[in-house]
Structure formats: C-alpha cells, structure tokens
C-alpha positions in Angstrom: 94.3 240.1 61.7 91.0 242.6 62.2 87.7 240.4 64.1 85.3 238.8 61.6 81.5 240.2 61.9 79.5 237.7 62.5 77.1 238.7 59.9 80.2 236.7 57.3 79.5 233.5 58.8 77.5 230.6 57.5 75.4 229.8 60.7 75.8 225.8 60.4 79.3 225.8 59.4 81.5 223.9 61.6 85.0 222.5 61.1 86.1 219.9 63.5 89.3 218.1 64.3 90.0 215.2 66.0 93.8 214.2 67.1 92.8 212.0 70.3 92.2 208.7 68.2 95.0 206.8 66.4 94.0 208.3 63.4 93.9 212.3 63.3 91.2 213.0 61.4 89.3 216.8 60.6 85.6 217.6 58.6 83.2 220.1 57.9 79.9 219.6 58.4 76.8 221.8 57.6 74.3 221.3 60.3 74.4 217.3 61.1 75.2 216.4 56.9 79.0 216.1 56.5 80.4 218.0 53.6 84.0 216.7 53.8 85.9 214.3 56.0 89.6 213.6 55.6 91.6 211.5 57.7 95.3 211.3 57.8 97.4 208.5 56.6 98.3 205.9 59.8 102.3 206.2 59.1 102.1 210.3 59.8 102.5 211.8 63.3 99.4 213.9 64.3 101.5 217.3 64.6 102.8 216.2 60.8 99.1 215.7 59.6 96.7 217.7 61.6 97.2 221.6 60.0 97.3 220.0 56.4 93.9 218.1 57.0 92.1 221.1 58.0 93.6 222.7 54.7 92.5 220.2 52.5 89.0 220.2 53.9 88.6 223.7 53.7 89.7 223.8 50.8 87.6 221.1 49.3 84.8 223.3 51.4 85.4 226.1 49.9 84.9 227.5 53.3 87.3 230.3 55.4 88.1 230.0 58.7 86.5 233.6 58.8 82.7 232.2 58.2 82.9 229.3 60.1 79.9 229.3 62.8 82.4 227.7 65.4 84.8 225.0 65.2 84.4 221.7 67.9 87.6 219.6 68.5 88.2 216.6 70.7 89.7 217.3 74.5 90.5 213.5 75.4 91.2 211.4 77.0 93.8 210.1 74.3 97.7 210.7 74.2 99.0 213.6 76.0 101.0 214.6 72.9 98.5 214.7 70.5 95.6 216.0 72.7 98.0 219.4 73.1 98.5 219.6 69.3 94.7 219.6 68.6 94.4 222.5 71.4 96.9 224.5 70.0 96.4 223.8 65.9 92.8 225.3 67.3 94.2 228.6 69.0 96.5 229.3 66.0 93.5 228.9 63.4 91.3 231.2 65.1 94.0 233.6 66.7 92.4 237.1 66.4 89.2 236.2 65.4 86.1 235.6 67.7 84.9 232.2 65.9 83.4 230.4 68.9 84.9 226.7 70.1 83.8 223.3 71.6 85.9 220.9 73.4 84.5 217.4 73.0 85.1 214.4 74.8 86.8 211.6 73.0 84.1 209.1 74.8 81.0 211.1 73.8 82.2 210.8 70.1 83.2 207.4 70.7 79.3 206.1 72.0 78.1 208.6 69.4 80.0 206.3 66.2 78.3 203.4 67.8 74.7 204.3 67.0 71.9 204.8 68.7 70.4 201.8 70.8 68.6 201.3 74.5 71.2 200.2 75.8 74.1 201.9 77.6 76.8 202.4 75.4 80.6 201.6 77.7 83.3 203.7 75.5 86.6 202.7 76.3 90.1 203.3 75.5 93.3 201.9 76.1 95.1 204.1 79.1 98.1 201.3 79.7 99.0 199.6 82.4 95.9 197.1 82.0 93.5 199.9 82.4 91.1 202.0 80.2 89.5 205.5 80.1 85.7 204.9 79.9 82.4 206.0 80.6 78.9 205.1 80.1 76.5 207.1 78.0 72.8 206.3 77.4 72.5 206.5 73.4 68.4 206.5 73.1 68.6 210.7 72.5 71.8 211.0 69.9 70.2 214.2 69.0 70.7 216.0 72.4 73.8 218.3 72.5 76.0 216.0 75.2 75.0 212.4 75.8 73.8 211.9 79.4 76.6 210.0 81.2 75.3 207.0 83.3 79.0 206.6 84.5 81.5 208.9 84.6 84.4 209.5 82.6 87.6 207.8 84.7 90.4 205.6 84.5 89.6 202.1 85.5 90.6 198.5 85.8 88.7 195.6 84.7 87.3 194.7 88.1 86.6 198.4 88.9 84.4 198.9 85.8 82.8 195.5 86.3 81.8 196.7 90.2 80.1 200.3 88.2 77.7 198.5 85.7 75.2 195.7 84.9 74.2 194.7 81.9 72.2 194.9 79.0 75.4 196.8 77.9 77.3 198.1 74.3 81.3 198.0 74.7 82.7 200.1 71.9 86.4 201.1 71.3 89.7 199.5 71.6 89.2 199.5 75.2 86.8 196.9 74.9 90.4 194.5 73.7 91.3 194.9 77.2 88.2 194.8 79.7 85.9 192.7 77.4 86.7 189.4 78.8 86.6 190.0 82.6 82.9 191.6 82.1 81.6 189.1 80.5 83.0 186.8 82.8 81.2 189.0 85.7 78.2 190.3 84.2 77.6 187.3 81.6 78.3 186.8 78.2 74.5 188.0 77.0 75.0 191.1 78.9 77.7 192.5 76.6 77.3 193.4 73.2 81.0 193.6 71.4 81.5 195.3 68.0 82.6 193.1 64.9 85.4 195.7 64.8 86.7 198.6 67.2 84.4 202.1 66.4 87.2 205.0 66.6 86.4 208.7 67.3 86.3 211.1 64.4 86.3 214.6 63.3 82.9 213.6 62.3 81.5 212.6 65.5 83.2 215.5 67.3 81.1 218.2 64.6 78.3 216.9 65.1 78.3 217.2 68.9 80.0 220.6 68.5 77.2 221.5 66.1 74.7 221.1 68.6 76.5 222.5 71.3 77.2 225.7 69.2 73.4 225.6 68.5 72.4 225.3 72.6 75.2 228.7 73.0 78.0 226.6 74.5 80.6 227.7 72.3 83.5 229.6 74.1 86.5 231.5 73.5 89.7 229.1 72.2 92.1 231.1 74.9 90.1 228.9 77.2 90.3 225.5 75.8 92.9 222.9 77.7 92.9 219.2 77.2 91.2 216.9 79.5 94.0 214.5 80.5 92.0 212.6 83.3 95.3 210.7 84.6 98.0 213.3 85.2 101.2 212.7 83.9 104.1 211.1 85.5 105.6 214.6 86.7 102.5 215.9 87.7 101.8 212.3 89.9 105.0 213.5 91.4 104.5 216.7 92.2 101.0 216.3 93.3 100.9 212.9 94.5 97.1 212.6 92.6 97.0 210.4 89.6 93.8 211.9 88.0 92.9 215.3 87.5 90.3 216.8 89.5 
C-alpha cells in the first residue's frame, strides 16, 4: 500500500472509534457536526463489531480511509480486552499510510457527553473491586482541545475520591452507581448533581476531541499509540509489585 498525499484528504474529516464503553461505537464527523454515528448491538463482542462499524460508517460517508484528516480513538481506562482491540483495529486501518491519530481518554469523552456547566464534572467508571477510574474536569471551555483536569485520572475508592473534592460537583458515568452514595453522604446531598441516567463514552465524543486535537497539531503516528490501562493487570502487579501504571 503506496503513502497517501495529503493534498487527497478532506481537512475536517475524522473517523473515530470508541471500544472502551460497553457499547463499541465508531462516527465520522466533519469538523464538530457528526455525519454518521453507528453503535454496535449490546449482545456482540467489541473484536466481533468494531471493524464492521467503521465499514458501515465509511461507507454511509462515502469517505476512504485515504482522505481522512486523522482518525481519534479512545485509550481508556475501560476493559483491558477491548481497549487492545481499538489500538490495533487502528494500526491495521492505517497501516502504510501516514493518516495522523489521537488517543482519547475515556473520561475526557465521558465529562464531554455531560455538557457544558460551571461546575466540575467527576467521570467515573466502574474498575471492580468497589472502586472506579475517575477524574475531574472543568467543563465551562468544551471547545478547548483537552479538558483541563481539576483531578487526575486514577483508580479510587469511595472515601479516597471523597478526601480529593468538594462540592458544587457533576457525577457522570456508571461509576457514579458505585461512589454516589458515600459522597453525598460526605460532601452533602446538594453538592452532587446525579444524571437521570448514566452518560457513556462515544465515538462521538472521542471525534470531536480528536478533531480539535488534530486541529492544535497533536496528531501522531499509530505505531505509537498503546492503551492507557491505569491499574496494571494482575501479571503485571506481580511482576512489578505496582498496581497502577506510571
């Protein structure tokens, strides 16, 4: 496969893909406007239904990999599994060509779904063992190529989140299931605002902080993408004796 000139690419194109949520999920977007978003069906296994997603939206695009201006995809947290199959579904689409990539953080897109408010937004997922990946982002700038983080991206406990913040707060995600009740029991039930129903990363939310990225120069070469575990696994606990990555 010969390099594509840039000079074939449409310069707000970007495909993005998302296999760190429950759902798998891949769009393409033109600039911040979404042109087509499909998500795969909640019975399929992500390295079943990622690859046909992206060919139905190109497809339905009418776009080639070849003019893509870059393609964004999450890097976690989220399953260990499905984190590697996004990385490498990646690297196989743009093997031999120089289309630029963004890793995305799972949490960024996460705040991101929630909207824009004054308020910190607390994403959170579930990480087992009665803890969650989360992080604090301030949401008043949604239009700035990475969220500021007002607390950084970790694996925490109840109590150990609860000791990091004070409130006026936003708790999004499913993590929210498992932390929600000790914080409001220690910040105060007005200090946490809950969502009617858990916001979920998406291909969506992962272009459109890729798109702006890719627009600031930050895209990269895939051969350098890896996933962004933040716990290690088991084996690696073992080997290492560290539970988080560095």
């Amino acid at each position: 496969m010969t390099t594509t000139s840039p000079t074939l690419r449409t310069p707000s194109r970007v495909l993005a893909l998302c296999s760190a949520s429950r759902i798998a999920s891949a769009a393409l977007l033109e600039g911040d406007k979404i042109i087509v978003e499909h998500t795969a069906p909640t019975s399929r296994q992500q390295a079943e239904s990622l690859l046909p997603l992206v060919d139905r939206v190109l497809v339905d695009s009418e776009t080639s990999i070849e003019s893509l201006a870059g393609i964004g995809v999450s890097l976690g947290p989220g399953s260990f599994t499905s984190l590697r199959i996004g990385v490498a579904t990646v690297k196989g689409l743009v093997f031999g060509l120089d289309t630029p990539v963004v890793g995305v953080s799972t949490l960024q897109a996460l705040a991101l779904a929630s909207g824009a408010g004054n308020e910190p937004v607390v994403a959170a997922l579930d990480a087992q063992r009665a803890e969650v990946y989360a992080a604090a982002f301030d949401t008043s700038q949604p239009s700035v190529p990475a969220l500021e983080a007002v607390l950084p991206q970790l694996v925490y406990t109840a109590d150990e989140l609860a000791n990091q913040l004070q409130g006026p707060l936003r708790l999004v995600g499913e993590g929210a299931a498992i932390v929600g009740d000790r914080l409001r029991e220690r910040l105060g039930s007005k200090a946490i605002q809950l969502e009617p129903e858990p916001a979920e990363a998406s291909a969506a939310q992962i272009g459109r902080l890729a798109a702006m990225r890719l627009a600031a120069g930050e895209g990269g070469s895939a051969a350098d993408l890896a996933p962004h575990y933040v716990r290690r696994a088991e084996a690696e606990v073992t080997r290492t004796r560290e539970r988080f990555e560095a």
